[in-house]
MILUM-10504 format. One record per residue (C-alpha): x negated, y, z. Coordinates in pm, whole numbers, plus 32768, in hexadecimal, padded with zeros to 4 digits. Layout:
% MILUM-10504
XYZ
...
//
This chain:
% MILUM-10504
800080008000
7F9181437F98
802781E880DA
7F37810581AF
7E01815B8119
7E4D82F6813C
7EBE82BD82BE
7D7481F282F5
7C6A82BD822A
7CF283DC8323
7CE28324844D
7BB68279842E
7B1C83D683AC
7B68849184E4
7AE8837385BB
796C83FC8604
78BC82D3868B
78C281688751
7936820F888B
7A3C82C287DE
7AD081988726
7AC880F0887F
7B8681F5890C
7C9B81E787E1
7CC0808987CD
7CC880258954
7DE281518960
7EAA80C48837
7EA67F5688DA
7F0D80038A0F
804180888990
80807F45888D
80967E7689D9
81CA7F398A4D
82567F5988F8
83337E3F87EB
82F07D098808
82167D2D86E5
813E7E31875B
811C7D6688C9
80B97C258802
7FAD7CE8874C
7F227D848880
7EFF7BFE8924
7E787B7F87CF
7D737C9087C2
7C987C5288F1
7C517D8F893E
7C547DBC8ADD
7D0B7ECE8B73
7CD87EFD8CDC
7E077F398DBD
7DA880C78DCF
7E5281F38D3B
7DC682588C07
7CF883978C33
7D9784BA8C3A
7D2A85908AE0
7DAD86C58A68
7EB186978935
7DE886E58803
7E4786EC869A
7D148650860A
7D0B851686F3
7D2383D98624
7E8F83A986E3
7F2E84C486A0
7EA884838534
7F4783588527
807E83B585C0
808E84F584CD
806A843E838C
813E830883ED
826E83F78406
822684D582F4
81B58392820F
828B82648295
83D0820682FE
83FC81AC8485
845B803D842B
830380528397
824181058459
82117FF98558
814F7F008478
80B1800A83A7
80148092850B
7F927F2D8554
7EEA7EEC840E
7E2C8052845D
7DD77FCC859F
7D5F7E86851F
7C987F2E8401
7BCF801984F9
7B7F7F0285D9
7B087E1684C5
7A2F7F28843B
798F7F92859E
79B47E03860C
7A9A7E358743
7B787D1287C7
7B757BD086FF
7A857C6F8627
79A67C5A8712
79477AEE871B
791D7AFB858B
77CB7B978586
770B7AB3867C
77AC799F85B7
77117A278466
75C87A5884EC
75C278F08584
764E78728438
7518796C83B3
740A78E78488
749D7770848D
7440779582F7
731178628324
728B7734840D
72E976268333
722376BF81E6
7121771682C7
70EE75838349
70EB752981D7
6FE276208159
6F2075BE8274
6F4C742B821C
6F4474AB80A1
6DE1753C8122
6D7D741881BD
6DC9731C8082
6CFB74297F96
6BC7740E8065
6C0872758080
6B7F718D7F7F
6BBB704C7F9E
6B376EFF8003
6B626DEB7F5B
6B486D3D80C1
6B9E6E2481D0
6CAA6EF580CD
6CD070748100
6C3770708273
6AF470DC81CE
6AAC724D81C0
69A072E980DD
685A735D816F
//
């Protein structure tokens, strides 16, 4: 949906940094946990913690990524949509600063990474050891060259 993409390349442009994503996303899953049913089973799904105190008090601003959001879901989207559209923006901006279930996906890639990285390093080493082999008609490959 085009409407997505506009909402999203706002939000995620008036998001600043890692902190500030943080901030965004952990208020969004706050408020998704006392919203539809939807929005609550999002919030569970998405792993993100929220602590049983009151979100920090901070001065209503035009420019936050929430009152972006909010802005351009009513002026962009009807309220039947607005719901999902929301959690697709929230999903998007913790995927891209890997929040949540995201999370978990990069130490899986590097172990993936350095599970392959280990393996093609064992067989250049044996591929190393067979090159400076030659072998025996007796003993086989056991003898190196001198």
């Amino acid at each position: 949906m085009k409407n997505i993409e506009i909402i999203y390349n706002q939000v995620a442009n008036s998001i600043n940094d890692r902190d500030d994503a943080f901030t965004f996303i952990k208020d969004e899953i706050r408020a998704a946990l006392n919203g539809s049913y939807e929005a609550n089973y999002f919030a569970r799904k998405s792993q993100i913690k929220i602590n049983d105190s009151p979100p920090e008090e901070i001065p209503y601003s035009s420019d936050t990524p929430q009152a972006i959001l909010t802005n351009l879901l009513n002026e962009l989207t009807s309220t039947r949509d607005a719901v999902l559209i929301r959690l697709k923006i929230i999903d998007r901006v913790m995927k891209k600063f890997r929040f949540g279930k995201y999370q978990d996906s990069v130490s899986k890639n590097k172990k993936k990474r350095g599970q392959v990285l280990y393996f093609a390093w064992v067989c250049f080493g044996f591929n190393l050891i067979l090159q400076n082999s030659r072998p025996d008609p007796v003993v086989g490959f056991a003898k190196f060259k001198t």
